[in-house]
C-alpha positions in Angstrom: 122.6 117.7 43.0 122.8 116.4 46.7 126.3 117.7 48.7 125.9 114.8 51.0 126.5 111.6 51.0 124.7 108.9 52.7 128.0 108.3 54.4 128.3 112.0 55.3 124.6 111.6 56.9 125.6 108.7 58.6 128.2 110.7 60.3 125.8 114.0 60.8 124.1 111.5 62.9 126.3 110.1 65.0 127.6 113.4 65.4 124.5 115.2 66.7 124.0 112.2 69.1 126.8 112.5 70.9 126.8 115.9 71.5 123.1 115.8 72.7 124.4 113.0 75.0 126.3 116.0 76.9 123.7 118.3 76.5 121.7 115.9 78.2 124.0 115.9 81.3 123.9 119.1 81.5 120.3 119.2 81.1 119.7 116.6 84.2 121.7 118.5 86.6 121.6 122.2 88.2 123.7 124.9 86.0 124.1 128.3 85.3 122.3 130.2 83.0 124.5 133.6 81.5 122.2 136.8 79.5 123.7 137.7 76.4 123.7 141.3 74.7 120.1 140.4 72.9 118.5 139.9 76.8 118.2 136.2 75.6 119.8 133.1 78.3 122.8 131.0 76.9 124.2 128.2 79.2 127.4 126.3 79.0 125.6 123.4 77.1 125.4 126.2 74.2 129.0 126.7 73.7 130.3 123.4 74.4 127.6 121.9 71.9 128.7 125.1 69.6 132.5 124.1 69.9 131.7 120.6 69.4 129.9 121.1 65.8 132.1 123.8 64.8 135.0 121.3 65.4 133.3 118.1 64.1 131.2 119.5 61.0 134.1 120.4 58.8 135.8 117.1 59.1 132.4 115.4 57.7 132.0 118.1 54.9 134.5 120.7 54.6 132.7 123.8 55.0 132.7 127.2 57.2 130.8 127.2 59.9 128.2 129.8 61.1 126.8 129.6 64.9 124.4 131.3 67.1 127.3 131.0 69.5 130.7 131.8 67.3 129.6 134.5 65.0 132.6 136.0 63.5 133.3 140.1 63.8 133.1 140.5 60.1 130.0 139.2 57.7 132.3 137.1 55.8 129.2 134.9 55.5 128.0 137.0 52.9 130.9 135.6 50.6 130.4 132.0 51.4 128.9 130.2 48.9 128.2 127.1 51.0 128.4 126.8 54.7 127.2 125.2 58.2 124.8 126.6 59.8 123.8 125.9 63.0 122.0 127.1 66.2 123.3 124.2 69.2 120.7 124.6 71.2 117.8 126.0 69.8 115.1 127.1 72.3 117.7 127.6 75.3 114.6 129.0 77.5 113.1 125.8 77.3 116.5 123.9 77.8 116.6 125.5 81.2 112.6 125.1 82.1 113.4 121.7 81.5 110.4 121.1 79.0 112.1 119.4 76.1 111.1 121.8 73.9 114.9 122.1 72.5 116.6 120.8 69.0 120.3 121.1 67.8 119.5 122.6 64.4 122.1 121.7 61.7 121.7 123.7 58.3 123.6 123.6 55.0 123.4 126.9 53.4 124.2 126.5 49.2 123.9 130.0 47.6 121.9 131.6 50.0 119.2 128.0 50.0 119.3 126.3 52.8 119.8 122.5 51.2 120.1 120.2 53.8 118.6 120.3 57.4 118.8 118.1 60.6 116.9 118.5 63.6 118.0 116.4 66.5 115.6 116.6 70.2 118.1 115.1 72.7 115.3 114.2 75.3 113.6 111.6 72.9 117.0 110.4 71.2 115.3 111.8 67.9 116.8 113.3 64.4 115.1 114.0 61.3 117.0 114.9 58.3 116.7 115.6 54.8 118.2 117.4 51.8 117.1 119.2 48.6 116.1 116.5 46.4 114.5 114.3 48.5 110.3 114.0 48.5 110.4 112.5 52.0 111.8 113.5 55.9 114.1 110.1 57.5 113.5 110.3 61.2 115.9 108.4 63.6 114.6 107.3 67.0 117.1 105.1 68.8 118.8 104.6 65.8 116.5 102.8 63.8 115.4 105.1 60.7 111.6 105.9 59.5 110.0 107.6 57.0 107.5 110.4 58.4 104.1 109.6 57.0 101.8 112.0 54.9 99.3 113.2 57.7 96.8 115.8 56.7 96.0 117.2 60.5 92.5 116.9 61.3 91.6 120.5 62.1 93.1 123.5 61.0 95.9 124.3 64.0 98.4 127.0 64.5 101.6 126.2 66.3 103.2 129.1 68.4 106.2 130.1 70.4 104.1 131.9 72.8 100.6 133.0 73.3 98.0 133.8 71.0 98.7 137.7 70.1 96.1 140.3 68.8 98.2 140.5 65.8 98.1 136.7 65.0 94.2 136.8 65.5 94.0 139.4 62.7 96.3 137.7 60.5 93.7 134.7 61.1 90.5 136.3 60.3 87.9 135.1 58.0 90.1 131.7 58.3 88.5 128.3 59.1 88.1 127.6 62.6 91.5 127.0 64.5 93.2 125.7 67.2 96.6 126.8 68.6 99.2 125.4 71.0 102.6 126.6 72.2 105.5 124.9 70.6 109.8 125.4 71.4 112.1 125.8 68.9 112.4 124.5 65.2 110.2 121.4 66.6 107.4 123.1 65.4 108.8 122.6 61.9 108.7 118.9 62.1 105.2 119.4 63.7 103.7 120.5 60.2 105.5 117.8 58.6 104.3 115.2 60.6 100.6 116.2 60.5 100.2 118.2 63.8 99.8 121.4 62.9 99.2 123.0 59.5 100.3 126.8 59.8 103.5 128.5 62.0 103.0 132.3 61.6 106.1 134.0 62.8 105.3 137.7 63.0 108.7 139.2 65.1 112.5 138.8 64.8 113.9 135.5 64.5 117.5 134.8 63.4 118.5 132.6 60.6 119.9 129.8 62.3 116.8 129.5 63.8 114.7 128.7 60.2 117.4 127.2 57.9 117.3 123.6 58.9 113.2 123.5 59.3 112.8 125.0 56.0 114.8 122.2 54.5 112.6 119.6 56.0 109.3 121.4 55.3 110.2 121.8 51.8 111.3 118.3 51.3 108.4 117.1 53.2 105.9 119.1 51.0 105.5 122.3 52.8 107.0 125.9 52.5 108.1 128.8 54.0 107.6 131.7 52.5 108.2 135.6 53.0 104.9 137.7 54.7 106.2 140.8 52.5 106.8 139.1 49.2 105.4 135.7 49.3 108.9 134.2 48.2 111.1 131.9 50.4 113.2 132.3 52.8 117.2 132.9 51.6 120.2 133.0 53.4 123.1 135.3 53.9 122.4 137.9 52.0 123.2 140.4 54.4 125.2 141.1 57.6 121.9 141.1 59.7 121.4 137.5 59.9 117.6 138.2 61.2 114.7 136.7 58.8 111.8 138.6 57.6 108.4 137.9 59.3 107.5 134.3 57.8 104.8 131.9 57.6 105.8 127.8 57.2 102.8 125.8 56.3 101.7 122.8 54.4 98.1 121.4 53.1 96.7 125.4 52.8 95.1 126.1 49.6 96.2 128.9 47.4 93.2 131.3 48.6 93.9 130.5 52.0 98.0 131.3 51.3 96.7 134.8 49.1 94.5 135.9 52.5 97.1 135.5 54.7 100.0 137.2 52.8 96.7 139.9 52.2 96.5 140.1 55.9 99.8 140.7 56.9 99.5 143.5 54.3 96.9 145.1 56.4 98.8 144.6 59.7 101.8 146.2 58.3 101.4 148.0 55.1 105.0 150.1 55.5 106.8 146.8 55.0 104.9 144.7 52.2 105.0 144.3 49.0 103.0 141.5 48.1 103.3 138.8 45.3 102.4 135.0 45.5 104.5 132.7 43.9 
């Protein structure tokens, strides 16, 4: 069963649009940029995007709402069985090098499944959405609406928030040849979907906010993204933590290729795994 209609992702969109159109002014301009607690940068784009999706999501689908920037004292999240969740600016660093590499990411969150996701990238004027059900990714540039094509990428390639670490060139061994660039944010979700790049290991912390809404395309668009130390996917609110498991979303790998890597991360960290591919 869907939760939204396709009057409810009419709105979504219209929504995420105008608040990128003032993240975008914010964006083109000079502005201060604030450290949080966790070392990482947050700007006054993030919490009046925040305050603008916390205000506007409800009215389209009356849920809670979960965000990077408004997270309450108490893990009442844990009780929620369906909720926003959202990260307003997702890859902030970016947002202030002024690369584009930045999304709003827009979640739904069903009984710990994320089951509907939108990624918007204000720079290109660019959305792509899609909820549990669907077998295909809509992506909205300019308004008009497309269906992302089945591309099989070329060459086996790695997307990556930074540099290519020890750690991911052990996890790769005995792999086909690769490639590897550097990619912002929950773009490199949408990446994978659209034929770019076929694997995104993600061996350190990352918060749920920042995963829910690419899982939901990935998975829609015929891709998953599953646990290193169990092989199963991703869930949501279980705890009061809110920080994933080390991950891997990928699409077009072969089951042996899957079993070596989830066999790999078992030799990088054998305290933490416990192996079983589903």
């Amino acid at each position: 069963m869907k939760l939204l209609t396709d009057k409810q992702l009419q709105a979504l969109h219209s929504l995420v649009v105008h608040v990128g159109e003032g993240i975008l002014t914010t964006y083109h301009k000079d502005f201060d940029v604030f450290i949080k607690s966790d070392d990482s940068p947050v700007t006054q784009a993030d919490l009046d995007a925040s305050k603008q999706l916390e205000n506007g999501l409800p009215h389209i689908a009356p849920y809670p709402v979960l965000s990077e920037e408004n997270t309450p004292a108490t893990a009442d999240w844990t009780t929620w069985e369906t909720y926003w969740l959202i990260d307003p600016i997702d890859g902030t660093r970016h947002f202030v090098n002024k690369t584009g590499d930045f999304c709003i990411c827009i979640a739904l969150i069903h009984r710990h499944r994320t089951v509907f996701g939108l990624l918007y990238q204000p720079t290109t004027h660019t959305a792509w959405l899609a909820q549990s059900g669907d077998t295909t990714v809509s992506k909205i540039v300019n308004g008009k609406t497309f269906t992302v094509t089945d591309n099989q990428p070329t060459q086996f390639t790695i997307t990556l928030s930074d540099c290519l670490t020890a750690k991911v060139q052990q996890l790769m061994q005995n792999l086909p040849d690769y490639t590897w660039y550097r990619r912002g944010s929950a773009l490199k979700y949408v990446d994978i979907i659209e034929g770019k790049a076929t694997l995104y290991p993600k061996m350190w912390d990352t918060c749920e906010w920042d995963s829910a809404a690419g899982q939901c395309l990935l998975e829609c668009g015929g891709g998953k993204v599953l646990r290193f130390d169990n092989g199963e996917a991703l869930t949501y609110g279980t705890s009061d933590k809110l920080v994933n498991p080390h991950f891997m979303a990928y699409r077009y790998l072969s089951d042996e290729a899957i079993q070596h890597l989830l066999t790999a991360y078992r030799q990088i960290y054998p305290a933490t795994s416990k192996i079983g591919f589903s």
